[in-house]
C-alpha positions in Angstrom: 0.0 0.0 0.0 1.1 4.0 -0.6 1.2 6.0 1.9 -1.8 8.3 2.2 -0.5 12.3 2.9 -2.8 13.8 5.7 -2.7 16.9 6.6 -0.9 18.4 9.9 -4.9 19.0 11.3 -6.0 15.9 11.0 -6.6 14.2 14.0 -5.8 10.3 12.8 -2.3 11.3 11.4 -0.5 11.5 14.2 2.6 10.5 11.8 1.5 7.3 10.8 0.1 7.1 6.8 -2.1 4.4 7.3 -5.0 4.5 9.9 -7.9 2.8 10.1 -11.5 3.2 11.3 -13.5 0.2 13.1 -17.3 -0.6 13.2 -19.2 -3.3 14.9 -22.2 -4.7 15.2 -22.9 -7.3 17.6 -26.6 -9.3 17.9 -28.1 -11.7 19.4 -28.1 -13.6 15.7 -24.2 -13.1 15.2 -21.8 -10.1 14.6 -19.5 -8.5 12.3 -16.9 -6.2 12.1 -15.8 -4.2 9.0 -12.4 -1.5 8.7 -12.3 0.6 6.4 -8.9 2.1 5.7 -8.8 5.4 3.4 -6.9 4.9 0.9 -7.3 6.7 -2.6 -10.6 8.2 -3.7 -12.1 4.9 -2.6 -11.6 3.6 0.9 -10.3 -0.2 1.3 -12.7 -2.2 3.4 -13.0 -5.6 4.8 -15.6 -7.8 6.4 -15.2 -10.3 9.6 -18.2 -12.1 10.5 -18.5 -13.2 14.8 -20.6 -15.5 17.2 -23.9 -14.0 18.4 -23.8 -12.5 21.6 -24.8 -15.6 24.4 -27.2 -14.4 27.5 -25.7 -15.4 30.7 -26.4 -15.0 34.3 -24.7 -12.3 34.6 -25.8 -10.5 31.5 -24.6 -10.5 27.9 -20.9 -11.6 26.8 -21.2 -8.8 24.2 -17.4 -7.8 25.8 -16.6 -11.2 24.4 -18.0 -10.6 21.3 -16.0 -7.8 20.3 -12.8 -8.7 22.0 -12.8 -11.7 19.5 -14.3 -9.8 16.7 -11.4 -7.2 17.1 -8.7 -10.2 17.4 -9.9 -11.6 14.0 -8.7 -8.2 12.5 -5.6 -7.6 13.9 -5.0 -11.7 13.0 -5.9 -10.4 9.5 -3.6 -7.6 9.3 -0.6 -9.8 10.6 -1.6 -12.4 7.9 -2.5 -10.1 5.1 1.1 -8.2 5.6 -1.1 -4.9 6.5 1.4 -2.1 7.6 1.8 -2.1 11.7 2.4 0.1 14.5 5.7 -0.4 16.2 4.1 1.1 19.3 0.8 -0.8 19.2 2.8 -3.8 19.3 3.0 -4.2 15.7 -0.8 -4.0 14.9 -2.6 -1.7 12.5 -3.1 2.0 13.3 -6.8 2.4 14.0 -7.8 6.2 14.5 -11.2 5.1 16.0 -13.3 2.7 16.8 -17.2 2.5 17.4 -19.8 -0.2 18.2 -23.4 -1.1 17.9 -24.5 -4.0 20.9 -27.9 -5.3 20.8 -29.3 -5.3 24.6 -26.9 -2.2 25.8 -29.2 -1.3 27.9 -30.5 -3.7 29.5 -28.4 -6.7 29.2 -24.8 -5.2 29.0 -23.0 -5.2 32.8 -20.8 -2.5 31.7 -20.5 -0.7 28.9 -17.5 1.0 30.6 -15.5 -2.8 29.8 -16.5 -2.6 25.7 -14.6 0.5 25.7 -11.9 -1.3 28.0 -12.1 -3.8 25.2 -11.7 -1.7 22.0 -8.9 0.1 23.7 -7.0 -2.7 24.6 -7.4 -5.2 21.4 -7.2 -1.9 19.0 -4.8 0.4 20.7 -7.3 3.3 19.8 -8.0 6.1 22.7 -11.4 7.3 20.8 -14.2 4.5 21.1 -17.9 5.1 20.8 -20.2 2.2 22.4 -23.6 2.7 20.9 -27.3 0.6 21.2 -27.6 -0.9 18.3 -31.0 1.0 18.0 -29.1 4.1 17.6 -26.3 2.9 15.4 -29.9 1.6 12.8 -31.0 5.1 13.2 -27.3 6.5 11.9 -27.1 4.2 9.2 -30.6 4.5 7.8 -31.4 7.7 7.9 -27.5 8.6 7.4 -27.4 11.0 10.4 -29.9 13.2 9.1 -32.6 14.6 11.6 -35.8 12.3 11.4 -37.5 9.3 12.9 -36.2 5.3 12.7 -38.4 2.3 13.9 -35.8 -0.7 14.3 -38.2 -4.0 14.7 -36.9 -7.4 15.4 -37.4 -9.1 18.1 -38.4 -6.0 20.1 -39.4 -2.3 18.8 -37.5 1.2 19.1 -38.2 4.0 16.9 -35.6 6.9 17.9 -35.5 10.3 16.1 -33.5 13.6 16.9 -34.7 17.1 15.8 -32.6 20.2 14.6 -31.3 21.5 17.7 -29.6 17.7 18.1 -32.0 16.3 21.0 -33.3 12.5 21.1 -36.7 11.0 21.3 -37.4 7.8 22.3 -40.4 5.6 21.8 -41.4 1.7 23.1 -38.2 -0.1 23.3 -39.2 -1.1 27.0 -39.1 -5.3 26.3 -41.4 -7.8 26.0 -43.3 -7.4 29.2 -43.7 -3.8 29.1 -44.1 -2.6 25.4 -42.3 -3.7 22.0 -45.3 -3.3 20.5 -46.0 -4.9 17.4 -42.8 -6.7 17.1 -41.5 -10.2 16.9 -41.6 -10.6 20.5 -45.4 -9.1 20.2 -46.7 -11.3 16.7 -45.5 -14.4 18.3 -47.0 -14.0 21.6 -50.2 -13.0 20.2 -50.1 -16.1 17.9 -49.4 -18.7 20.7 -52.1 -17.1 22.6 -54.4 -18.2 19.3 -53.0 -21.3 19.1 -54.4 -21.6 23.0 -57.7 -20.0 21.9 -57.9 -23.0 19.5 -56.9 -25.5 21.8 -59.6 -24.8 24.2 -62.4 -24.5 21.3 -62.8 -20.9 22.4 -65.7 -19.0 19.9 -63.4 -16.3 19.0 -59.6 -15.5 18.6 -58.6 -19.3 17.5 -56.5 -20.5 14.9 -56.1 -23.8 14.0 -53.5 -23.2 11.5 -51.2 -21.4 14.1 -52.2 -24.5 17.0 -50.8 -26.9 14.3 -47.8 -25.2 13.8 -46.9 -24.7 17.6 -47.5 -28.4 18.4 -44.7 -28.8 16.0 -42.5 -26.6 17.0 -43.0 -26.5 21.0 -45.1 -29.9 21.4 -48.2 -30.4 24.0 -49.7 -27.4 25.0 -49.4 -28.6 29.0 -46.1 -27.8 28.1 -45.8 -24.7 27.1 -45.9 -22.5 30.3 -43.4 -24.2 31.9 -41.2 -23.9 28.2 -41.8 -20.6 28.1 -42.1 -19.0 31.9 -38.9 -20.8 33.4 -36.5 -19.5 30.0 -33.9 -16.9 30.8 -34.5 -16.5 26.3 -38.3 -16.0 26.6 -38.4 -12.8 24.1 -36.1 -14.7 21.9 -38.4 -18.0 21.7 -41.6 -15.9 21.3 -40.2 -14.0 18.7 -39.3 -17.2 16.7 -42.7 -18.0 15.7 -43.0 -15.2 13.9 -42.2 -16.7 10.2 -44.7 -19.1 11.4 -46.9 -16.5 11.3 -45.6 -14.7 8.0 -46.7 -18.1 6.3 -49.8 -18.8 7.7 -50.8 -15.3 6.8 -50.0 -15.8 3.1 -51.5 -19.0 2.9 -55.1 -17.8 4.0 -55.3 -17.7 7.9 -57.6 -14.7 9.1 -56.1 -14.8 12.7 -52.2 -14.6 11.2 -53.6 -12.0 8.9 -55.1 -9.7 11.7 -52.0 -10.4 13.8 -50.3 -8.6 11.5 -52.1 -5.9 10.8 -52.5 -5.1 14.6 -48.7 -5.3 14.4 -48.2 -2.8 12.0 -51.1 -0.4 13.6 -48.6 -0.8 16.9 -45.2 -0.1 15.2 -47.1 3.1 12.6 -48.3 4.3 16.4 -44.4 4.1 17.8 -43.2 5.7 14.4 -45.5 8.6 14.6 -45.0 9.1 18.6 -41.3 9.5 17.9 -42.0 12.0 15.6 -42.6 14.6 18.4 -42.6 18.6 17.6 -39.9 19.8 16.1 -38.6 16.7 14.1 -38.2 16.9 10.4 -41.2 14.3 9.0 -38.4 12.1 7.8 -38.7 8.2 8.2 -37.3 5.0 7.7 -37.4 1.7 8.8 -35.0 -1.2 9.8 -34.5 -4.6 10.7 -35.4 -8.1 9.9 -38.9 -7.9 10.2 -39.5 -4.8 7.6 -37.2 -5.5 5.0 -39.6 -7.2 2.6 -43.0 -6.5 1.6 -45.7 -8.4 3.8 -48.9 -7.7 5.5 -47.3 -6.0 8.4 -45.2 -3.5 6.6 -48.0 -3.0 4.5 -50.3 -2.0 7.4 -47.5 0.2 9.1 -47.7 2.0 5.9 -51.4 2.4 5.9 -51.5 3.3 9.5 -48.3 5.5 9.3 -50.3 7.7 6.6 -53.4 8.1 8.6 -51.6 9.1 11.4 -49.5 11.2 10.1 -50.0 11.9 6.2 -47.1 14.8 6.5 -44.6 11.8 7.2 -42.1 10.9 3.8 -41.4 7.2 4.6 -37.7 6.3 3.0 -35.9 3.3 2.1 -32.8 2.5 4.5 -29.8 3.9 3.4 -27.9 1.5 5.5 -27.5 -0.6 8.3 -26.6 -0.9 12.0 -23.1 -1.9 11.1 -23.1 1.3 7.8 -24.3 3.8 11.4 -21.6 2.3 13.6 -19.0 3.1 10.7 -20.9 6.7 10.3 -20.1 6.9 14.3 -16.1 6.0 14.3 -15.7 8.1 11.2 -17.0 11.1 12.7 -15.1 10.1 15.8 -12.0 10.1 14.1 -12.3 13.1 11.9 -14.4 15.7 14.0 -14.5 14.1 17.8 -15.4 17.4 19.1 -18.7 16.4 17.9 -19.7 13.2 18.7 -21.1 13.7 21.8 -22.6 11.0 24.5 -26.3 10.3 24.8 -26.7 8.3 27.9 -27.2 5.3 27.7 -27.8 4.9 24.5 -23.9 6.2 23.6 -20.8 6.6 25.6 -17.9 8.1 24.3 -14.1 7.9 25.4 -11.5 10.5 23.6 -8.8 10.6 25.3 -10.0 9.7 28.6 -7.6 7.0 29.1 -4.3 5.9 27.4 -4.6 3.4 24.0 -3.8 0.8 26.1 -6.6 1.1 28.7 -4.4 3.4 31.1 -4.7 5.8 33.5 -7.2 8.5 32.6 -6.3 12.0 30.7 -7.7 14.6 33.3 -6.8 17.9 30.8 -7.8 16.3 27.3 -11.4 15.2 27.5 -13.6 18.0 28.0 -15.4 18.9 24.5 -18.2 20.4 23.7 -19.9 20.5 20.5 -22.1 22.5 18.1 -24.4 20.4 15.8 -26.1 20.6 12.4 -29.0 18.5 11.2 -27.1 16.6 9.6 -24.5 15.5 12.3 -24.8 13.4 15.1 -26.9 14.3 17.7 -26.0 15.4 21.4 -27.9 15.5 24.2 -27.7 18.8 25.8 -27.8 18.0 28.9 -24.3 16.3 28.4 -22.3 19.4 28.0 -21.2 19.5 31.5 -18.3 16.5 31.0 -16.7 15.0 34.0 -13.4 14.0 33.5 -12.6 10.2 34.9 -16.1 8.9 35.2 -16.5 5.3 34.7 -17.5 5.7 31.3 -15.0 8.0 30.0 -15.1 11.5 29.4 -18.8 12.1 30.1 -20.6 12.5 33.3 -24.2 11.9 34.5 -26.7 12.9 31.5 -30.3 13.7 32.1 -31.1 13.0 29.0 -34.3 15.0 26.9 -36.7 12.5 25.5 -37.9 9.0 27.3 -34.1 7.3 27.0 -34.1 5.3 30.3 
């Protein structure tokens, strides 16, 4: 490779031609990793794939995850004859890295060891750790101002307005919202396939009864499958394509299942598009990428609710936002600032190798456009040395718990 020529004011040089920037995205149905390295008027990129993310008692191993995901590259490098930094022990330069994690919120023990993590396996001292909901919302709508429904297993729609603050709607798990998705269309179908069992009048379908007798066996059973697994969401959510089929093959119940689902998820959409947000949407995730009844309905529902609304294709994906994040982070990191706990954000705040923090280099403050990430205002006031880096205690606008 040529060396690249960077300017004395950019950030990454730091003498070294070659730098690269990190994204990840790590799920609970596997993970990837992709570095991009400029280079020319086209960047050079490659693509690592990783393990899903296991639940434990503890929490997720999402640390794990990325410490492996991140070992795969620098293995790469080494075997690929990729240019390395004598004081990163040899490995490539990365300028920053940034990572999208499924369950941050919730499931993740502390986000504070993902940085730990990046730092360590990388040798970067700019990390961003991110909800994967948020790192969707980057890569679909780009970082422009606007609403973004991510539906999977759960349901989030977040959406930031001009002056850079976040909104938040649903996203509260299985028990307590996620509203029309996976987790939502397979409950409601198990819950017909009961209504069948028992020869109830109304709400019954046969068609879904036969399919979860195949998939989950006698009904008796089924409470005690169900109630006593530390993967409930997951499980429920996995009747879904059940459901899909049944609903194109003629089943009323799997057809109004949907459509309820996408009355739900055009209801979060719209709710997230609170005052002052640009009516700019877009949708991601497994469960809206193709045609069907329920995007259909979200569509419909969408328009009633809100016939102002200009629903877009995705421009990208969790992992395309999470690249958007550790570009910006290494190029302009005075403004990529932390939305807690959606996104932390370390620059500077302790050594590339996970040392001692940086009391005088961490304090930034930023100035957004509509078309840069956002900030929550209430974040301005950094603490140097807190837990999670450079950022202290945020009472974040918006519903982000």
């Amino acid at each position: 490779m040529s060396d690249i020529t960077r300017g004395a004011d950019d950030p990454a040089a730091e003498g070294w031609a070659e730098t690269w920037n990190v994204a990840l995205d790590v799920g609970g149905s596997g993970s990837r990793l992709v570095a991009e390295l400029k280079h020319g008027p086209e960047p050079e990129r490659i693509q690592l794939e990783g393990r899903p993310v296991r639940i434990l008692p503890t929490g997720s191993d999402a640390s794990e995850v990325v410490a492996s995901l991140c070992r795969s590259f620098t293995a790469w490098a080494a075997r690929t004859g990729q240019p390395g930094d004598p004081a990163r022990e040899g490995r490539p330069h990365v300028s920053a890295a940034a990572v999208g994690v499924t369950g941050l919120t919730s499931l993740v023990p502390s986000p504070g060891e993902v940085h730990d993590v990046l730092a360590r396996e990388l040798f970067t001292n700019r990390t961003a750790v991110a909800g994967d909901a948020l790192t969707a919302h980057l890569g679909a709508l780009r970082g422009r101002a606007g609403a973004v429904l991510a539906v999977g297993t759960g349901a989030v729609a977040f959406s930031f307005d001009r002056s850079g603050r976040w909104h938040r709607a649903d996203g509260w798990g299985h028990l307590l919202g996620d509203l029309g998705a996976g987790v939502w269309i397979g409950g409601e179908a198990l819950r017909a396939a009961t209504a069948a069992h028992d020869g109830r009048p109304r709400g019954g379908s046969k068609r879904l009864l036969d399919a979860a007798l195949a998939r989950l066996g006698p009904v008796p059973s089924w409470p005690a499958q169900l109630y006593m697994s530390a993967d409930r969401a997951r499980k429920l959510a996995s009747f879904t394509p059940e459901v899909m089929r049944a609903a194109q093959e003629g089943d009323e119940m799997s057809q109004r299942i949907l459509h309820e689902a996408g009355k739900h998820l055009a209801t979060t959409l719209a709710t997230a598009l609170a005052p002052g947000i640009p009516a700019l949407a877009s949708t991601t995730g497994r469960l809206v990428q193709e045609e069907s009844p329920l995007t259909r309905s979200l569509a419909e529902n969408l328009a009633e609710e809100r016939p102002d609304v200009q629903l877009v294709p995705s421009a990208g994906t969790p992992l395309d936002g999470a690249l958007h994040l550790a570009r910006r982070l290494a190029e302009v990191p005075a403004k990529v600032v932390g939305y807690r706990p959606w996104l932390t954000v370390r620059i500077d705040g302790r050594g590339a190798a996970g040392g001692p923090a940086d009391m005088g280099a961490d304090t930034l403050v930023a100035e957004l456009s509509a078309t840069e990430l956002p900030v929550d205002r209430a974040d301005r006031h950094n603490l140097p040395g807190h837990p999670y880096g450079q950022h202290g205690p945020a009472r974040p606008s918006g519903d982000a718990s």
